[in-house]
C-alpha positions in Angstrom: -11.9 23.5 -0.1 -8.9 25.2 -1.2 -8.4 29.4 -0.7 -6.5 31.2 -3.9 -4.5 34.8 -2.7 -4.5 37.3 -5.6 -2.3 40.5 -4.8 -4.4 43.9 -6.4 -3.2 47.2 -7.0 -3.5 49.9 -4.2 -3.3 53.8 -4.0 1.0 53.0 -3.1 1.0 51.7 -6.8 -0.4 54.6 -8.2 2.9 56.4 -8.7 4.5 53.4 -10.7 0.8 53.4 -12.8 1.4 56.8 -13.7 5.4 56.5 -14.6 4.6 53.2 -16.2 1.5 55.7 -18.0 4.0 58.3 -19.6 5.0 56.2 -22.2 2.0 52.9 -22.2 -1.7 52.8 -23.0 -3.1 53.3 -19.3 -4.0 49.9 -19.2 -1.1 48.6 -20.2 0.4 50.3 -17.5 -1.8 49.5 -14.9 -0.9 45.8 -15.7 2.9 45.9 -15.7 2.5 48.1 -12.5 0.6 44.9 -10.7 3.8 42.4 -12.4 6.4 44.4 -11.3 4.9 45.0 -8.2 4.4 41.1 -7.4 7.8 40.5 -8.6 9.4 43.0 -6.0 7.0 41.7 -3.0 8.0 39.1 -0.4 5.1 37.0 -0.7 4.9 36.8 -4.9 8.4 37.5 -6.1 9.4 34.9 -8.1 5.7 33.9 -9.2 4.6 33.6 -12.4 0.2 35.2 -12.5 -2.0 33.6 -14.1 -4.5 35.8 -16.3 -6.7 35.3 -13.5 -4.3 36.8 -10.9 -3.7 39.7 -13.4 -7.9 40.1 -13.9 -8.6 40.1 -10.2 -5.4 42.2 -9.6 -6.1 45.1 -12.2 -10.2 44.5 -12.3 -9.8 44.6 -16.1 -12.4 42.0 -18.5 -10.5 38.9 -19.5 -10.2 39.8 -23.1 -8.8 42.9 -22.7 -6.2 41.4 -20.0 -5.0 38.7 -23.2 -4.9 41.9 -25.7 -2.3 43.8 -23.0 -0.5 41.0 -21.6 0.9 40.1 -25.4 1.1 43.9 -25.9 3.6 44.0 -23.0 5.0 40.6 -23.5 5.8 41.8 -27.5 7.4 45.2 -26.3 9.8 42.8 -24.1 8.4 43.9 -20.7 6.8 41.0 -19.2 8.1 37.2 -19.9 5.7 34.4 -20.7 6.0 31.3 -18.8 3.3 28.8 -17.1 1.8 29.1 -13.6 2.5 26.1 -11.1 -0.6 23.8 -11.2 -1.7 20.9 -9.5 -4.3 20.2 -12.0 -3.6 17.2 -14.8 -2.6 18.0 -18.6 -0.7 21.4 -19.8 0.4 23.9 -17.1 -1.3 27.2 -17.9 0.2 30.2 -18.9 1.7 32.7 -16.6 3.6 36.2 -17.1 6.5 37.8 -14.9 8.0 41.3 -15.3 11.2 40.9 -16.8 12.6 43.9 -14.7 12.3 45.8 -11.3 10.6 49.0 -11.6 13.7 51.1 -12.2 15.0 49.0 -15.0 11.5 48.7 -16.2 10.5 52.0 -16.2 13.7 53.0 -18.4 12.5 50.8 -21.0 9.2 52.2 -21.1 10.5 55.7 -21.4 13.0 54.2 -23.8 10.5 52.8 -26.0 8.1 55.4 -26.2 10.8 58.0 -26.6 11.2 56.1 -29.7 8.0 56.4 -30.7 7.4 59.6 -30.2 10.3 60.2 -32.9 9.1 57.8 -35.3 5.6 60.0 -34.9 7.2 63.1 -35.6 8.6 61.6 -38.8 5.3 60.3 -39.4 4.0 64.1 -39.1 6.6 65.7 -40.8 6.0 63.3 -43.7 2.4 64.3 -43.6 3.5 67.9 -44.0 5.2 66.8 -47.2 2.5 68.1 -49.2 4.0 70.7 -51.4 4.2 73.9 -49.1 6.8 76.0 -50.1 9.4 75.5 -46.4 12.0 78.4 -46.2 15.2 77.3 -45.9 17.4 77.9 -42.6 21.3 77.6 -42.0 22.5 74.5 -40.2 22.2 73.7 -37.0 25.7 74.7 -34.9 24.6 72.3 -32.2 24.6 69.2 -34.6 28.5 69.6 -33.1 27.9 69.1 -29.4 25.4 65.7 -29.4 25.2 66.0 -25.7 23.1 69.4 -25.2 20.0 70.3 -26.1 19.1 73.6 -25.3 15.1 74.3 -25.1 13.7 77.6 -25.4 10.1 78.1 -23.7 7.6 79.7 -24.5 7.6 81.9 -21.7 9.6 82.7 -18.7 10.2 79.5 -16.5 6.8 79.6 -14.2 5.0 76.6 -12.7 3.3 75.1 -16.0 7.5 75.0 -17.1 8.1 72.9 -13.2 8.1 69.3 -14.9 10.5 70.0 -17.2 12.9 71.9 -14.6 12.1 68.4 -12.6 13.2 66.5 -15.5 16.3 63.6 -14.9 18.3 64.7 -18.2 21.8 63.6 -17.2 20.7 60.1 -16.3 19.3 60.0 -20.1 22.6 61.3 -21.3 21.9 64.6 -22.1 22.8 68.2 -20.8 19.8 70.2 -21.2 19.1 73.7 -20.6 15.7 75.5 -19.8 15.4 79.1 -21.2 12.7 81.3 -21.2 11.3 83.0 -24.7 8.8 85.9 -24.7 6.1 83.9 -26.0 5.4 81.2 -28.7 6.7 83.2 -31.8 9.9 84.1 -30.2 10.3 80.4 -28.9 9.8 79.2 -32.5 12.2 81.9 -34.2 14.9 80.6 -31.7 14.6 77.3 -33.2 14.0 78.6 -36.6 17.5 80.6 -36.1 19.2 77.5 -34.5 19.5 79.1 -31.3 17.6 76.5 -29.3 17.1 73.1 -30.8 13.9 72.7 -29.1 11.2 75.1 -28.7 8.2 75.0 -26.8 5.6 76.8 -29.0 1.4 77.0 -29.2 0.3 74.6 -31.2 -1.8 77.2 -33.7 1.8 79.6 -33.5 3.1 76.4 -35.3 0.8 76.1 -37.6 1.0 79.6 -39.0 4.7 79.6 -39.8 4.1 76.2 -41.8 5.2 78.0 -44.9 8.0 80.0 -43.7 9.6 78.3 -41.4 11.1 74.0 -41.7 10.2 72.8 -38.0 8.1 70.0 -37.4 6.3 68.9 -33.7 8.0 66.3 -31.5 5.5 66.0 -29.0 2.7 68.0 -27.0 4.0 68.9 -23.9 0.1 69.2 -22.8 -3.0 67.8 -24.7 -5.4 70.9 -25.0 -5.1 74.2 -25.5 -5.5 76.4 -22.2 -7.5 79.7 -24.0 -9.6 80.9 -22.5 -12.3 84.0 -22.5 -13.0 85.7 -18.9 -14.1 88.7 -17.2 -15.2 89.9 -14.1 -18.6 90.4 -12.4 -18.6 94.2 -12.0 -16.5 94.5 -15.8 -19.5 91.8 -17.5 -22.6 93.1 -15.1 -23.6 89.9 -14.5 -22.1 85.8 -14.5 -20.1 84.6 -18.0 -21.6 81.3 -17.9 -21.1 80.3 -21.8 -19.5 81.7 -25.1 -22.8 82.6 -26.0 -23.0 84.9 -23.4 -20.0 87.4 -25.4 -22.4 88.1 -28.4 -22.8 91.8 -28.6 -19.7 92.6 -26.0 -15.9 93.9 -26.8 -13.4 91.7 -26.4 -10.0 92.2 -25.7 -7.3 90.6 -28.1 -4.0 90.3 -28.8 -3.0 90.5 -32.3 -0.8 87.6 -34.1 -0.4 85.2 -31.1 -1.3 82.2 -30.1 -3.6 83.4 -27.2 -5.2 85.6 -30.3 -5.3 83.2 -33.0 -7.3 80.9 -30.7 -9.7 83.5 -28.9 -10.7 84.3 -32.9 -11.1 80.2 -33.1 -12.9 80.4 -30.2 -15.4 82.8 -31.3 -15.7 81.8 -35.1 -16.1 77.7 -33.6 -19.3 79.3 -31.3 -20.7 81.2 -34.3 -20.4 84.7 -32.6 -17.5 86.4 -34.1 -19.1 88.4 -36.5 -21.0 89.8 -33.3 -18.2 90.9 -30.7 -16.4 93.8 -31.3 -12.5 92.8 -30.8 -10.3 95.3 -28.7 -6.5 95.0 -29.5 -4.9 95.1 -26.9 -1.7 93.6 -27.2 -0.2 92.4 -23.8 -2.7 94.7 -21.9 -5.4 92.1 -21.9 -6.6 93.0 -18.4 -5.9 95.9 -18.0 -8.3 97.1 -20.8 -11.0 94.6 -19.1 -10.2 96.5 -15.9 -9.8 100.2 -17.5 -13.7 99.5 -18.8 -12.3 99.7 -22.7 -13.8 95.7 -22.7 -15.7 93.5 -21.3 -14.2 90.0 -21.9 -10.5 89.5 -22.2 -8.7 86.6 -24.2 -6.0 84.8 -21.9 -5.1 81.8 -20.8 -6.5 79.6 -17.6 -3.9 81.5 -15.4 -5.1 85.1 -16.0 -8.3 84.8 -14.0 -6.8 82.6 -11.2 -4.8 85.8 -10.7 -7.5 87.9 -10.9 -9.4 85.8 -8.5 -6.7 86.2 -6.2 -6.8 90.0 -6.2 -9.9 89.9 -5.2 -12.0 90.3 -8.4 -15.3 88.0 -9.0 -14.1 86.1 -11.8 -15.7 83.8 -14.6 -14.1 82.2 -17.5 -14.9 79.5 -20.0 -12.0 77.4 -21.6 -11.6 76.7 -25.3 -10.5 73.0 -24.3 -14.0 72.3 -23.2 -15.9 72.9 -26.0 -13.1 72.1 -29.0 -10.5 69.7 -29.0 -7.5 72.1 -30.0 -4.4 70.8 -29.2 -2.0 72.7 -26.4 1.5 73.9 -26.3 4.2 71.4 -28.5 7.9 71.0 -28.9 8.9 71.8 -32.0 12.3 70.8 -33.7 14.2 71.8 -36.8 13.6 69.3 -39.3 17.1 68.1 -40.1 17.7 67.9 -36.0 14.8 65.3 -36.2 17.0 63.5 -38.6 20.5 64.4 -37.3 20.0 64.3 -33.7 18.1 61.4 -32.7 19.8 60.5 -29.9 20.1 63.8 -28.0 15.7 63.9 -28.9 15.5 60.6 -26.9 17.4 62.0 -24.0 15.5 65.2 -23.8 12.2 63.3 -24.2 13.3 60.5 -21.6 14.3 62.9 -19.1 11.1 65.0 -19.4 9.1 61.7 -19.3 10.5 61.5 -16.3 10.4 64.9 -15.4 6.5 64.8 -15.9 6.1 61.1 -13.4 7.5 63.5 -10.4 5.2 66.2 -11.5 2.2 63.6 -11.4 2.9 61.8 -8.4 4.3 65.1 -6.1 3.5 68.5 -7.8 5.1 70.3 -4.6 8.2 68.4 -5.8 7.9 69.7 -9.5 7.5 72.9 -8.5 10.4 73.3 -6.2 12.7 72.1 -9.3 11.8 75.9 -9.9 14.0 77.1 -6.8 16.7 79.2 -8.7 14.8 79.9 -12.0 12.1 82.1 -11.1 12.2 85.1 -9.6 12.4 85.4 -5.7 9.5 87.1 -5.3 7.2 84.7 -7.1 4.6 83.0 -4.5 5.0 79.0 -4.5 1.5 78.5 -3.5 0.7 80.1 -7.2 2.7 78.1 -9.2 1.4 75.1 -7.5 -2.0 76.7 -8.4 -0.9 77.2 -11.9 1.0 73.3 -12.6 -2.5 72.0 -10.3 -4.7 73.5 -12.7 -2.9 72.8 -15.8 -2.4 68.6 -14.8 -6.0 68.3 -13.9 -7.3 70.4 -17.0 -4.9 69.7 -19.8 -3.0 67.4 -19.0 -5.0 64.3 -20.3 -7.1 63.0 -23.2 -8.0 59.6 -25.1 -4.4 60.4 -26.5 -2.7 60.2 -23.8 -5.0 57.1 -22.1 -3.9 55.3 -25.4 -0.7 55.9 -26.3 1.4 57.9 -23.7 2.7 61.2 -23.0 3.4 63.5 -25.9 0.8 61.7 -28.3 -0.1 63.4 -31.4 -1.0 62.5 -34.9 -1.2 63.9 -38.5 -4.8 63.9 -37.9 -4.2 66.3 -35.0 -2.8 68.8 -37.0 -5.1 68.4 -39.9 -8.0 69.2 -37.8 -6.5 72.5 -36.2 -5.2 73.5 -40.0 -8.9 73.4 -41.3 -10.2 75.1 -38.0 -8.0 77.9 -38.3 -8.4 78.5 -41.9 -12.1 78.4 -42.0 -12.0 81.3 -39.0 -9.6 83.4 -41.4 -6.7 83.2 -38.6 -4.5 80.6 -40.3 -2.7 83.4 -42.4 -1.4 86.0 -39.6 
């Protein structure tokens, strides 16, 4: 009786599945993690697996094993070949990783870099549809292919740490990180070709369709991190559901993102028409504290810091009850068209930039050092990049299709959301 060895994946593959996973159906990437992995072991290197090997190694059905192994094998990342066989007739077919993981991992970022730009074409083509776009003066950047400077949509703070842990040089490009105060101001800069990539809410975007010619490159995260929250002694009693705000004054900013989707919030649950909204621009919390509310709009950081002075907090988040999409990077649309290149490098590096983040947070967040102030506690921006990676990061999107993912469809859905809750308009 003869004994067969299969290799499987272990928990020291996971960081390779989840770099492979930034830019590759998880799947996918679970697979090519096992092939490069056999490749750079003693015992397999040099060993073309069998689909059976690859089954056993990745505990994946056999038919979806055939539909990824010519998925990879099309993309140019694993090499068909036969398996050594002692059995009579036709050797059977066997795949290899045509790459260690560095050189691999490079091509995947490379690829779906790519096809992240070829979706924001796709979008941006699906925008075509007879809006009146403002015009804006050219880009004085197109000059200097190399930089690519990125305005955020806040100051640099732990949900900003995988970009600041981002590998841009080695992708050709000299980016720099600066902070904008808020979404609007993040979009203007790119509007006004100050920045050629802004990081902007995704409903912020949507609102200055008809003013302003940008178009979305990517998400940076997958859902939208609004949320509604109080505290015990403000509420007199738990927040347990959206439901639970009917009859109550909320506190809202006017015109931003964190407003536009605490409206979409509310009109989505059916109670708009029955809070009383509180503007309180930029003084959220303190008009939950001061007793002028009794449910603030923010986002999922606000009550973690309230929690940590002390306060008995509850919130519910928009993301788990509609699928609104979070924070994007948003481009000028001729930079789309101009700049291709320097785009790939600044996706490629934040790809890379978002692996570290995935596999060592601490890491991510000590690419801060230097760009927050010195008074800032660590241990909350871990909080802050923790919460956000477990909360928002993911999504069927990004299980199928990588990093970044979004689709005209995406954007479609959020338009008609806004504009049947009258917030579409600011």
């Amino acid at each position: 009786m003869r004994v067969r060895e299969f290799p499987i994946l272990g928990d020291e593959d996971v960081p390779t599945v989840e770099a492979f996973a930034t830019g590759l159906d998880r799947e996918a990437a679970r697979v090519l993690a096992y092939l490069v992995g056999r490749e750079e072991s003693d015992r397999f290197s040099g060993e073309a697996a069998s689909r059976l090997a690859v089954r056993v190694g990745v505990d994946l059905g056999r038919g979806r094993v055939s539909d990824v192994l010519g998925t990879l094998t099309d993309l140019g990342l694993v090499v068909e070949t036969t398996v050594d066989s002692e059995a009579p007739g036709r050797p059977p077919k066997g795949w290899r990783a045509d790459a260690g993981r560095d050189r691999t991992l490079a091509r995947v970022r490379a690829l779906h870099s790519q096809s992240l730009l070829d979706q924001a074409a796709t979008v941006a083509s699906a925008f075509d549809d007879g809006l009146s776009l403002g015009g804006t003066g050219s880009d004085p950047r197109n000059r200097d292919a190399g930089r690519v400077a990125v305005g955020l949509n806040w100051e640099p703070n732990g949900l900003h740490a995988p970009l600041f842990a981002g590998t841009y040089a080695d992708h050709g490009v000299d980016v720099t990180l600066t902070g904008c105060r808020g979404s609007s101001a993040s979009l203007s800069a790119v509007a006004d070709g100050d920045v050629d990539v802004g990081l902007t809410g995704a409903a912020t975007f949507l609102r200055a369709r008809d003013t302003v010619d940008v178009v979305p490159l990517a998400l940076y995260y997958q859902r939208a991190m609004v949320s509604l929250y109080t505290t015990r002694s403000a509420f007199g009693g738990p927040l347990r559901s959206v439901e639970d705000v009917r009859g109550r004054r909320v506190a809202m900013p006017a015109g931003s993102e964190t407003g536009a989707l605490g409206r979409l919030f509310l009109a989505q649950a059916g109670v708009v028409d029955d809070v009383t909204v509180v503007r309180a621009n930029g003084e959220e919390r303190e008009a939950l504290l001061g007793g002028d509310a009794d449910v603030a709009t923010g986002v999922f950081t606000d009550p973690l810091q309230l929690e940590a002075a002390g306060h008995d907090v509850d919130s519910v988040l928009l993301a788990d009850h509609f699928p609104v999409p979070g924070p994007a990077f948003v481009v000028r649309r001729e930079t789309l068209h101009e700049r291709p290149e320097a785009l790939r490098g600044f996706l490629e590096g934040a790809m890379a930039g978002w692996s570290v983040a995935r596999a060592d947070p601490a890491a991510a967040v000590d690419a801060l050092a230097g760009h927050v102030d010195a008074a800032v506690a660590v241990d909350d921006e871990r909080r802050k990049l923790d919460g956000a990676l477990d909360r928002f990061a993911g999504g069927d999107a990004v299980e199928k299709n990588g990093w970044g993912w979004h689709s005209p469809e995406t954007w479609e859905r959020l338009r008609v959301a806004l504009e049947q809750a009258a917030t579409l308009n600011p």
